[in-house]
C-alpha positions in Angstrom: 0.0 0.0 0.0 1.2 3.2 -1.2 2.7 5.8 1.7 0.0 8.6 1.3 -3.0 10.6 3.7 -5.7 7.9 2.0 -3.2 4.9 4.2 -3.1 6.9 7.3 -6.6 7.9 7.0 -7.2 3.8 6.7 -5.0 3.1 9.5 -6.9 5.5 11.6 -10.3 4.6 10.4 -12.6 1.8 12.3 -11.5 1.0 15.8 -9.2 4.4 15.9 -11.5 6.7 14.8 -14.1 5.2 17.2 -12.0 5.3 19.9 -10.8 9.1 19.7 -14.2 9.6 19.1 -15.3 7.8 22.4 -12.2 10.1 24.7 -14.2 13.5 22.7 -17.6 12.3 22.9 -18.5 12.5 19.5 -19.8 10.6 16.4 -17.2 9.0 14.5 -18.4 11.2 11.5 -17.4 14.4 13.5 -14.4 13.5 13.8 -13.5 12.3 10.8 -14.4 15.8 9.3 -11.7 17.4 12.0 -8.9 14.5 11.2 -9.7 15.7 7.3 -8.5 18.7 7.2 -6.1 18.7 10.6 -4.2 15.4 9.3 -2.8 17.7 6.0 -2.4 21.0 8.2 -0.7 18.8 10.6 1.8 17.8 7.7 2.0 20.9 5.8 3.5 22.7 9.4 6.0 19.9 9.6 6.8 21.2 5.8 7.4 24.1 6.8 9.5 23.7 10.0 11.7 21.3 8.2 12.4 24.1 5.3 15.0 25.4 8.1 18.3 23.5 9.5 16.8 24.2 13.1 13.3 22.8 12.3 14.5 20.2 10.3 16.8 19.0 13.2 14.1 19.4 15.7 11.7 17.8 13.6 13.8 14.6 12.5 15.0 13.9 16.5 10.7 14.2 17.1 10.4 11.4 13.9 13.3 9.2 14.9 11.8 9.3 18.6 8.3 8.9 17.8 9.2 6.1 15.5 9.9 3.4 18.2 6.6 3.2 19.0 4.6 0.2 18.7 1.4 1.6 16.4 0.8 -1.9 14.9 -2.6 -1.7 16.5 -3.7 1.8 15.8 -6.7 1.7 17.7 -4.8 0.7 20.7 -2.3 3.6 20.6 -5.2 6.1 20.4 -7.0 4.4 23.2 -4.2 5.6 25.0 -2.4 8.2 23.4 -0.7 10.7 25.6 -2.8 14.0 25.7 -0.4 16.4 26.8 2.5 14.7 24.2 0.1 15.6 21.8 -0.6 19.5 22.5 2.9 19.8 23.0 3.2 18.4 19.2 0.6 20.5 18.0 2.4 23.4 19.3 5.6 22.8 18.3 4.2 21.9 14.6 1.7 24.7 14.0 3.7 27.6 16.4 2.5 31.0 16.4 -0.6 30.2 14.2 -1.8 27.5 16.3 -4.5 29.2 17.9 -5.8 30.5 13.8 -5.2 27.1 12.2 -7.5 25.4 14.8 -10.1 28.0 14.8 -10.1 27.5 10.8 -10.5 23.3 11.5 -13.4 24.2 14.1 -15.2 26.5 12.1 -14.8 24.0 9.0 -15.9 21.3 10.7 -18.7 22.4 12.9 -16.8 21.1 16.0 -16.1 23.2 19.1 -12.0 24.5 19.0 -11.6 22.7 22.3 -12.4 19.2 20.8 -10.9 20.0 18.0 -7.5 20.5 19.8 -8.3 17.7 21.8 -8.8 15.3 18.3 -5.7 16.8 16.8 -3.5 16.2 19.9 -4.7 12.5 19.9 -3.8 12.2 16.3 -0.4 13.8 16.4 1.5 11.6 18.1 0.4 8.9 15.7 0.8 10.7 12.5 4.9 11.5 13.7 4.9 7.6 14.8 3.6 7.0 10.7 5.9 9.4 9.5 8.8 8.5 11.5 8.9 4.9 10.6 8.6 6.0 7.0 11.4 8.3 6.9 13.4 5.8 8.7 12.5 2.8 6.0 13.7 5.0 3.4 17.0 5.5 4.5 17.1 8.7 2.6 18.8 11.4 5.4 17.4 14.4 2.9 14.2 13.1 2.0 12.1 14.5 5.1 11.0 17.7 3.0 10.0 15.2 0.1 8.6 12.7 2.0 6.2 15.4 3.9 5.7 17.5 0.1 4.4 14.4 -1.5 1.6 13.2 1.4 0.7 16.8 0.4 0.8 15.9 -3.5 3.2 18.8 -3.7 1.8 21.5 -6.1 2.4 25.6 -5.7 4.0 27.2 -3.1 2.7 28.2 0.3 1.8 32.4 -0.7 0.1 31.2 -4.1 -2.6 29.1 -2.1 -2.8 32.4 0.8 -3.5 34.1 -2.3 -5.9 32.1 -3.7 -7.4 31.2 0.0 -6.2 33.9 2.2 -6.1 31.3 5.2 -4.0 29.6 7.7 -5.0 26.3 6.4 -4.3 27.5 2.8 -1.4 28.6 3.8 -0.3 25.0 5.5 -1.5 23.0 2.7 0.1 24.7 -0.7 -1.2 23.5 -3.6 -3.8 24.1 -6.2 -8.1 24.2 -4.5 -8.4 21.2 -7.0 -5.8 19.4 -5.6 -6.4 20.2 -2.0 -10.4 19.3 -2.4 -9.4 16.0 -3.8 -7.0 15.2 -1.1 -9.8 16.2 1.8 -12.5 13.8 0.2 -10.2 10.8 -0.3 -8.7 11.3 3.5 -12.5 11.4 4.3 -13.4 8.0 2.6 -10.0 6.2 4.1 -11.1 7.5 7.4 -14.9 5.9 7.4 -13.2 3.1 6.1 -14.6 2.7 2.4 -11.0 3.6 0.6 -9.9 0.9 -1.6 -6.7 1.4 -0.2 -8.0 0.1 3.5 -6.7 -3.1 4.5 -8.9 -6.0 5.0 -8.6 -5.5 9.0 -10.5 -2.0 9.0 -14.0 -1.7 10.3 -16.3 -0.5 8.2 -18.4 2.2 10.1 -21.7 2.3 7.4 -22.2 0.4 4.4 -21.5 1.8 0.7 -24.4 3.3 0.1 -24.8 5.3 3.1 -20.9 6.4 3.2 -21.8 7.7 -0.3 -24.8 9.8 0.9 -22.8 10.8 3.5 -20.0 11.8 2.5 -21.4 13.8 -0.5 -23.5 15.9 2.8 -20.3 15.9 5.1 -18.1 17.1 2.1 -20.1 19.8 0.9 -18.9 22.7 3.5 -15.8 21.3 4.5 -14.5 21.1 1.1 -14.7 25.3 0.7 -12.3 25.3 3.2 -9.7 24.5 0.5 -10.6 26.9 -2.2 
């Protein structure tokens, strides 16, 4: 299975997504719609950071540490993921536009900016766990920038798409509205589990038809978030 957002979001989907979900008190569906567009934010801040020698550094000791840990169940590790670990991820990642970037996520996804940092931190160590067994497999030292630019599909730069969007998010994401609304619905289908990149151990939450309807309602705000 290819290394992209559609395999995290499968890896996340089922049991892990139900089990954030329980810690927030939320439907799965909610927070599938704040993992959509936090999951890419998420990445496009480590993109950033790691465009400098001192965020770079910082950011490869996080991946090589976070990489030891055991995510082969996911569901498991978000059970029990580390809560203040997390925040202290999301702060490190997102820095001085933390508080804007969430606020963006909340407003896009209809859930309140205190569960919405809550979800995120939950996710986060996770995603630097994903990440940082990846950039180890690859044994590439100078491929962090690459590896984080292609789960992000690559695309235009960072003050083309805060043109073209004027956000936060924008900003975080690069990349063309087309590109950036294609990448939000196919991390929403890996994440409620009917990708055709999920492995055969995810749960499906509905059945086809009603992730369809579903998603095609979910979508349909969230998705102007990236043009």
């Amino acid at each position: 299975m290819a290394f992209d957002l559609n395999s995290i979001g499968a890896l996340i989907s089922g049991g892990g997504l139900s089990a954030i979900a329980k810690r927030v008190k939320l439907k799965p569906e909610e927070v599938a719609k704040v993992l959509t567009a936090g999951i890419p934010a998420l990445v496009g801040g480590m993109k950033r950071n790691a465009g400098g020698k001192a965020g770079a550094d910082s950011l490869s000791k996080a991946l090589t540490v976070h990489s030891k840990d055991d995510v082969s169940d996911p569901a498991a590790f978000l059970k029990g993921a580390d809560l203040a670990d997390g925040k202290k991820i999301l702060g490190h990642v997102l820095g001085k536009d933390q508080g804007g970037v969430l606020e963006e996520i909340s407003k896009a996804s209809g859930v309140t900016k205190g569960k919405t940092t809550t979800i995120l931190a939950l996710a986060a160590p996770l995603l630097l766990s994903l990440l940082g067994s990846q950039n180890s497999s690859s044994g590439n030292s100078g491929g962090l920038t690459g590896l984080l630019g292609g789960l992000l599909g690559g695309g235009q730069s960072s003050q083309s798409s805060q043109s073209q969007g004027g956000s936060l998010l924008g900003g975080l994401l690069g990349g063309s509205s087309n590109s950036n609304a294609s990448m939000a619905s196919g991390l929403f289908s890996s994440l409620l589990g009917s990708s055709n990149n999920s492995s055969s151990n995810t749960i499906q939450i509905t059945d086809n038809n009603q992730q369809q309807e579903q998603s095609s309602g979910l979508l349909d705000g969230l998705l102007s978030l990236f043009h």
